[in-house]
C-alpha positions as CSV (number, residue, x, y, z in Angstrom):
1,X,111.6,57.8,113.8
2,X,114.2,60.6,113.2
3,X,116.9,61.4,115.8
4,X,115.1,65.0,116.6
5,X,111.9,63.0,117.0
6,X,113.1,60.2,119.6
7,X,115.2,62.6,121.6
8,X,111.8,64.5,122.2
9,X,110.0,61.4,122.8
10,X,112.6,60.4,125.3
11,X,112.0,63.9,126.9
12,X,108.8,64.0,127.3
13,X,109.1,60.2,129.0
14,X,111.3,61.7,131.4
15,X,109.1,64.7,132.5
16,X,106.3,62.3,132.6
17,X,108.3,60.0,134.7
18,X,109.4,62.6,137.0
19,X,105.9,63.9,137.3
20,X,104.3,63.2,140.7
21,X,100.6,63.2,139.8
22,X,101.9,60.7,136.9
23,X,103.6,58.3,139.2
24,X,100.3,58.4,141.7
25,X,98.2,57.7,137.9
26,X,100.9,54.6,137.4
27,X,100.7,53.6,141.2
28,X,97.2,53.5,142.3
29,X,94.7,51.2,141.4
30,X,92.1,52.9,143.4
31,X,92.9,56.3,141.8
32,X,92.6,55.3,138.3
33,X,89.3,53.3,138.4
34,X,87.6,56.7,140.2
35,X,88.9,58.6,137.1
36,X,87.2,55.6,134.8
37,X,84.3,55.3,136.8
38,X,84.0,58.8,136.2
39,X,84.3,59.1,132.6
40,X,81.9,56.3,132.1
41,X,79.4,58.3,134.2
42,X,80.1,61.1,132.0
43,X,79.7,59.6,128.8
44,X,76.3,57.9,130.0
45,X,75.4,61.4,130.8
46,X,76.1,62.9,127.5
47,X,74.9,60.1,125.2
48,X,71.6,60.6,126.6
49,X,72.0,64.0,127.2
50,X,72.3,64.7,123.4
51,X,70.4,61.8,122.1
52,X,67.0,61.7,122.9
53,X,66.5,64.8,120.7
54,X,65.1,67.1,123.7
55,X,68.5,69.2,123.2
56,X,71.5,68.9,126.2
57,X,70.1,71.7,128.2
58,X,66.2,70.4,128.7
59,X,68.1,66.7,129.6
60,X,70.6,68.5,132.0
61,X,67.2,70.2,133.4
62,X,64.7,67.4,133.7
63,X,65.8,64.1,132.8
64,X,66.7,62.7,136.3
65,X,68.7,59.7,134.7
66,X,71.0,62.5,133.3
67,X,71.3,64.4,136.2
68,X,72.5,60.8,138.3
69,X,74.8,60.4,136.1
70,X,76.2,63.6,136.4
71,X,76.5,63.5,139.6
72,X,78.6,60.4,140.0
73,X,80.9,61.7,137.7
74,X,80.8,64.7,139.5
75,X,81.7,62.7,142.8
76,X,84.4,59.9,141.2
77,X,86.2,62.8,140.2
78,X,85.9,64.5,143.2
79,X,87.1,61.1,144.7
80,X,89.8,61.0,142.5
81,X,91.2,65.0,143.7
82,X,91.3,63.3,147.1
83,X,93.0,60.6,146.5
84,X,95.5,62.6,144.0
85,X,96.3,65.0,146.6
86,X,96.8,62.6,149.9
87,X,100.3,62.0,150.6
């Protein structure tokens, strides 16, 4: 790695070190398995969403298995703000 390349790597280590939301990401456990939790439920949500060939929008409408999922990713990641933003 060049000199220009590890002085910007060391930057951007520091900002993210400095970074409040980044040291609540590195410090709760409870925090970081809501934003999981919530990425699984959207990637459930879009794999069957775009792969039983009725097209995203007709899942997102009628398939209630979609629409679950959806919603608990809706409400990890709502769970997740919370937690982000208590002191």
């Amino acid at each position: 790695m060049s000199k220009t390349k590890a002085a910007r790597a060391g930057d951007i280590y520091e900002t993210a070190r400095e970074n409040p939301y980044v040291q609540r990401l590195v410090e709760d456990e409870d925090l970081r398995e809501s934003l999981k939790d919530a990425f699984e439920a959207a990637k459930g949500a879009y794999g069957r969403a775009t792969g039983n060939g009725k097209g995203a929008v007709k899942s997102v409408a009628g398939d209630k298995k979609v629409q679950k999922e959806l919603r608990k990713a809706a409400e990890n990641l709502q769970e997740a703000s919370e937690k982000l933003r208590a002191p």
